[in-house]
N, CA, C and O atoms as a GROMACS GRO file, in nm:
protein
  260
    1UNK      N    1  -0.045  -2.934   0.934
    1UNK     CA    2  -0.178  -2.884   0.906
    1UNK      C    3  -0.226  -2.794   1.020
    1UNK      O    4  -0.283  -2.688   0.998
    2UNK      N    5  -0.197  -2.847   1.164
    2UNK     CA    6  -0.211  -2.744   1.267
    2UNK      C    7  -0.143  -2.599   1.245
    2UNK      O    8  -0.198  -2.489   1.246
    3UNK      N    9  -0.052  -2.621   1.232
    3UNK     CA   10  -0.001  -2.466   1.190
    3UNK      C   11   0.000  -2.395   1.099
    3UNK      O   12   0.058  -2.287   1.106
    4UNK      N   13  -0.055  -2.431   1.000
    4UNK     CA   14  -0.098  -2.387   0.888
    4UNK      C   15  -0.261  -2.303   0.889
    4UNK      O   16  -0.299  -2.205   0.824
    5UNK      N   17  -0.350  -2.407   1.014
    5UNK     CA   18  -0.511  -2.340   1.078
    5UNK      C   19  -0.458  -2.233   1.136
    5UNK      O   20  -0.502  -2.120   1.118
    6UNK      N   21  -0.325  -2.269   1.234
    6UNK     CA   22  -0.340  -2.160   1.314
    6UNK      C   23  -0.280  -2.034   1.276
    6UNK      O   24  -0.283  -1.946   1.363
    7UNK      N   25  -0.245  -2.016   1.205
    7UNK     CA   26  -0.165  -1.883   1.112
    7UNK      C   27  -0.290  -1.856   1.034
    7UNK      O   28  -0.304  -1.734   1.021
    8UNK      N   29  -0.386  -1.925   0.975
    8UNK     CA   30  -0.489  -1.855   0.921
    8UNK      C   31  -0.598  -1.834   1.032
    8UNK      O   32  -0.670  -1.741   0.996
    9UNK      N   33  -0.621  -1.866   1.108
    9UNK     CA   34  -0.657  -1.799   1.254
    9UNK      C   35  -0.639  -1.718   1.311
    9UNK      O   36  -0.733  -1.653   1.356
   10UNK      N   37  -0.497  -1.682   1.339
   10UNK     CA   38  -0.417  -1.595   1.364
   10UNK      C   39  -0.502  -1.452   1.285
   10UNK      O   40  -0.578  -1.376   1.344
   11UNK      N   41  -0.476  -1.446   1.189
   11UNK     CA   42  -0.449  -1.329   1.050
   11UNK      C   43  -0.622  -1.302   1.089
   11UNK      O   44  -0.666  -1.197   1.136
   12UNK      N   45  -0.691  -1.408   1.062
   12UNK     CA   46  -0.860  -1.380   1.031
   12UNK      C   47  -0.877  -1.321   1.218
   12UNK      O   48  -0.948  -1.222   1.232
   13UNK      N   49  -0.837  -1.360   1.301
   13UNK     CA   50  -0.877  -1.288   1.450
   13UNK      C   51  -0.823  -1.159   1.461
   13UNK      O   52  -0.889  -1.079   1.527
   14UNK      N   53  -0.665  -1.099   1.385
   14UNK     CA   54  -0.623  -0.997   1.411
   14UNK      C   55  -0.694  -0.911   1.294
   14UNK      O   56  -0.677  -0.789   1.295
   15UNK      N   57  -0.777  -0.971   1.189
   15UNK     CA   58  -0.884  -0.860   1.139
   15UNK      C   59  -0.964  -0.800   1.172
   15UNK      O   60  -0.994  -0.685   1.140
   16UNK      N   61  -1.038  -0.911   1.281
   16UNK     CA   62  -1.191  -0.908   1.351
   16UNK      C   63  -1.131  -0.763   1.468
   16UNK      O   64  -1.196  -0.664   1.499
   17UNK      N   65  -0.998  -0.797   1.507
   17UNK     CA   66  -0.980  -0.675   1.641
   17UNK      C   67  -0.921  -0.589   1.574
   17UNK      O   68  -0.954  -0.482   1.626
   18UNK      N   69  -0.849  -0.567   1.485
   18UNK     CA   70  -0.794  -0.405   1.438
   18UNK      C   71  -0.797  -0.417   1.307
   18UNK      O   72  -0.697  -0.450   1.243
   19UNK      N   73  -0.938  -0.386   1.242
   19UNK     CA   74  -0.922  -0.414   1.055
   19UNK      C   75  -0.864  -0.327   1.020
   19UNK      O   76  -0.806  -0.346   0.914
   20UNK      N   77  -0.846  -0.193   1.083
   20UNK     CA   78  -0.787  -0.087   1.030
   20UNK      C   79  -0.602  -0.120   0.971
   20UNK      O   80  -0.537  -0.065   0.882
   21UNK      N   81  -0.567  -0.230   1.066
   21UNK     CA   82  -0.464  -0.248   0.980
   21UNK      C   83  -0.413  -0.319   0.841
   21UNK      O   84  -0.298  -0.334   0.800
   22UNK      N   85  -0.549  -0.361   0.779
   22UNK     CA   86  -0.564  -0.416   0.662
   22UNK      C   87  -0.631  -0.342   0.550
   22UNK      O   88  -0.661  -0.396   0.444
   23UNK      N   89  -0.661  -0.176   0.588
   23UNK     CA   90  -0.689  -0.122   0.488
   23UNK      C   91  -0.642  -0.035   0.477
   23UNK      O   92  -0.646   0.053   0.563
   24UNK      N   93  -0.593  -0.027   0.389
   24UNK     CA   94  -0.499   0.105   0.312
   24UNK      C   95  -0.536   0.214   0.231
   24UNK      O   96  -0.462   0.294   0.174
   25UNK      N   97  -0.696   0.208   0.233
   25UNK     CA   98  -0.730   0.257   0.111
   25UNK      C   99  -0.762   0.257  -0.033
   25UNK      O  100  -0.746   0.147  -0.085
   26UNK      N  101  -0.801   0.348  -0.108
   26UNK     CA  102  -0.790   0.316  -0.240
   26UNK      C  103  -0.677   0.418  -0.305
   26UNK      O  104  -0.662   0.514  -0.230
   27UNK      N  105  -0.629   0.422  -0.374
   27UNK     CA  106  -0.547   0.500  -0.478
   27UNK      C  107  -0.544   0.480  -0.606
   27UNK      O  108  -0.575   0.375  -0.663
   28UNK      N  109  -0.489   0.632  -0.680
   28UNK     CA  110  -0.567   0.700  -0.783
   28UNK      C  111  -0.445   0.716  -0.862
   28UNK      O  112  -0.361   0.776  -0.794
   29UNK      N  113  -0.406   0.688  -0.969
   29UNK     CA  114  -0.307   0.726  -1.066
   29UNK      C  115  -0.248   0.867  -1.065
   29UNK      O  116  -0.315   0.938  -1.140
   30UNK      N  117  -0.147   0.936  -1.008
   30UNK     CA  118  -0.123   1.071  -0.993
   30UNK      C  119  -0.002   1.106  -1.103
   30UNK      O  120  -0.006   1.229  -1.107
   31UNK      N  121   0.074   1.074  -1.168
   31UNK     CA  122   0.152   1.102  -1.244
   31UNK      C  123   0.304   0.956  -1.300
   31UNK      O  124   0.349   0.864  -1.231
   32UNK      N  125   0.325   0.979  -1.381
   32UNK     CA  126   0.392   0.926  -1.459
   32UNK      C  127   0.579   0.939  -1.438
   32UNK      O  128   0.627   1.006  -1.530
   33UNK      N  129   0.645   0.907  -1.375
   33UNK     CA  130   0.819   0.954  -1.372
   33UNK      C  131   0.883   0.842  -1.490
   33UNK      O  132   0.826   0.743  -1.535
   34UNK      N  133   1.000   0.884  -1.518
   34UNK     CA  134   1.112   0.847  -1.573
   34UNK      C  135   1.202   0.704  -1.508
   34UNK      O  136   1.261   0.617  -1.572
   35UNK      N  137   1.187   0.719  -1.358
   35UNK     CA  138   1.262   0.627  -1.271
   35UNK      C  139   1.234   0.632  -1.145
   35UNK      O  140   1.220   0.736  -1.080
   36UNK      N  141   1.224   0.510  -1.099
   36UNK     CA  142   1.188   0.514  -0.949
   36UNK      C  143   1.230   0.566  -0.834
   36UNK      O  144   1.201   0.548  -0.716
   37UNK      N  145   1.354   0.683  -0.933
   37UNK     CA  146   1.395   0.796  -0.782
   37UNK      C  147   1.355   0.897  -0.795
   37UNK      O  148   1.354   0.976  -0.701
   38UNK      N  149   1.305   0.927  -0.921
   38UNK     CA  150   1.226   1.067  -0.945
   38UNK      C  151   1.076   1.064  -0.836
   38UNK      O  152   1.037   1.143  -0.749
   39UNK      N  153   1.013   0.922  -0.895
   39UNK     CA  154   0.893   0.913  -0.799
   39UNK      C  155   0.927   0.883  -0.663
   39UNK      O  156   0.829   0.905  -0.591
   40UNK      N  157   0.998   0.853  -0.616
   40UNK     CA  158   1.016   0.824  -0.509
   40UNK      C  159   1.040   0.989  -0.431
   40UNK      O  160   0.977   1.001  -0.326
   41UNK      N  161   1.108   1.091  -0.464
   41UNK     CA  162   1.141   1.226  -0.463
   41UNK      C  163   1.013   1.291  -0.473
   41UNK      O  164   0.977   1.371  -0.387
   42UNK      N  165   0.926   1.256  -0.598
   42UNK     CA  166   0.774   1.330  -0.566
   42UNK      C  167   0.716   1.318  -0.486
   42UNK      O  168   0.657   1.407  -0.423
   43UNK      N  169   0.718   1.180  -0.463
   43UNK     CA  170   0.580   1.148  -0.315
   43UNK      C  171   0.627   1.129  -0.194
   43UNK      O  172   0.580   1.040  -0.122
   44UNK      N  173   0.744   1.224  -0.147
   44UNK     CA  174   0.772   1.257  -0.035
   44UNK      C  175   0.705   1.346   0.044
   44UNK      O  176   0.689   1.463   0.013
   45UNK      N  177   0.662   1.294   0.150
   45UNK     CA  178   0.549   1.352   0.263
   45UNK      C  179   0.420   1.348   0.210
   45UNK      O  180   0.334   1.433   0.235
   46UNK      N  181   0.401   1.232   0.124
   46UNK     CA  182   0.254   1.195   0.096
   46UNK      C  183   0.198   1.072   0.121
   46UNK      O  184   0.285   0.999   0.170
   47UNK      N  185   0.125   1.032   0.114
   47UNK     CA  186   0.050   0.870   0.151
   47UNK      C  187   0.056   0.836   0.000
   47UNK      O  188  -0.049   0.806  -0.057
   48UNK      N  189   0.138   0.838  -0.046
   48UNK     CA  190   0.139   0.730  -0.183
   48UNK      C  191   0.248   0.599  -0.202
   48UNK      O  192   0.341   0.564  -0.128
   49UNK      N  193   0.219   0.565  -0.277
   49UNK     CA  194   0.314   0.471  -0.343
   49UNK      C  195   0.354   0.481  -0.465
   49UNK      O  196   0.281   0.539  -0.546
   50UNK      N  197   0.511   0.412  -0.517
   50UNK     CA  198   0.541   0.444  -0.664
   50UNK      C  199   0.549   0.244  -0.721
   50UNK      O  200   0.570   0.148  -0.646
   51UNK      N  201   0.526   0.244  -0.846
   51UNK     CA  202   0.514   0.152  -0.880
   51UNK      C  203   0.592   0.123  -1.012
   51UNK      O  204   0.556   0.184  -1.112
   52UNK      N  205   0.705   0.028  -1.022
   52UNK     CA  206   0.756   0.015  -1.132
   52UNK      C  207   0.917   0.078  -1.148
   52UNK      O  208   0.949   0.171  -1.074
   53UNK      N  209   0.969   0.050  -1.199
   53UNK     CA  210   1.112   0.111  -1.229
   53UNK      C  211   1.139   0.193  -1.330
   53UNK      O  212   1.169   0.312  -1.316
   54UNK      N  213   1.127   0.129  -1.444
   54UNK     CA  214   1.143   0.254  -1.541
   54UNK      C  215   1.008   0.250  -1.613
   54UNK      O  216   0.946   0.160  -1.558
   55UNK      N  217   0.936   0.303  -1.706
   55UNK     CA  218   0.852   0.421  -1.602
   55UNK      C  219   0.793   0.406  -1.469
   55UNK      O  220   0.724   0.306  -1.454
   56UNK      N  221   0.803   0.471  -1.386
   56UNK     CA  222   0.733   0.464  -1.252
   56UNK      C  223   0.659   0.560  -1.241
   56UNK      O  224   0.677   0.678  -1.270
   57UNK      N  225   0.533   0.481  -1.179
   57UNK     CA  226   0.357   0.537  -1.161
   57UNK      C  227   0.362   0.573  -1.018
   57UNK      O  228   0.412   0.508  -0.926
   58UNK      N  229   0.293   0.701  -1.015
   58UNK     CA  230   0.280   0.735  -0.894
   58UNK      C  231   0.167   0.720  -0.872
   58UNK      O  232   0.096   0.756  -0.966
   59UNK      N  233   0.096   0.670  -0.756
   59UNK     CA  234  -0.004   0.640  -0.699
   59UNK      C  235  -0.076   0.725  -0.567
   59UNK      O  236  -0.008   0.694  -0.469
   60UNK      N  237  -0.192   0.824  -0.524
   60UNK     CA  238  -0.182   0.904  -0.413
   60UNK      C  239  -0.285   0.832  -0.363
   60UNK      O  240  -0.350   0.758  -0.436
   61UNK      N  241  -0.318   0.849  -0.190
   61UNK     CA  242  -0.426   0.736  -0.152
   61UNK      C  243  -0.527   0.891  -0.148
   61UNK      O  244  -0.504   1.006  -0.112
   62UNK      N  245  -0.660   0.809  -0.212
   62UNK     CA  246  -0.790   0.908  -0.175
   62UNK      C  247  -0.826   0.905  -0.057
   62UNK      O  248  -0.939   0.954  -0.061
   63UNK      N  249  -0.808   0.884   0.028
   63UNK     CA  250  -0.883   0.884   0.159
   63UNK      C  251  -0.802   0.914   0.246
   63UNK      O  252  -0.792   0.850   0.351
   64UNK      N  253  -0.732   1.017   0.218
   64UNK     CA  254  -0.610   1.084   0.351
   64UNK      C  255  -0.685   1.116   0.434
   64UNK      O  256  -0.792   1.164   0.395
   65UNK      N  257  -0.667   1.105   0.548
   65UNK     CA  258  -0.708   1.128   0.702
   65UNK      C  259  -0.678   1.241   0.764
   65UNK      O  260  -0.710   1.258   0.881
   0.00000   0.00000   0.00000
């Protein structure tokens, strides 16, 4: 049970000092592929993510920096 507080301690203190590493943003449906190497090939050099295997959703984050 102690280590179980302290790992959720852990996580909830490293929010309080750098939340920035718990937000990612939001993202927006950007297009539709065939397979997850096509999307994976589109959203090269972008802040997105692809989701799914066959069809795979491409995802772009709205809040690029």
């Amino acid at each position: 049970m102690i280590v179980l507080a302290s790992i959720v301690l852990t996580a909830f203190s490293s929010f309080l000092v750098m939340p920035s590493w718990f937000d990612h943003g939001s993202y927006s449906h950007s297009s539709t592929h065939s397979s997850l190497e096509e999307c994976q090939i589109a959203k090269h050099g972008m802040d997105a993510i692809c989701l799914g295997d066959s069809p795979s959703q491409l995802y772009v984050n709205d809040e690029v920096e």
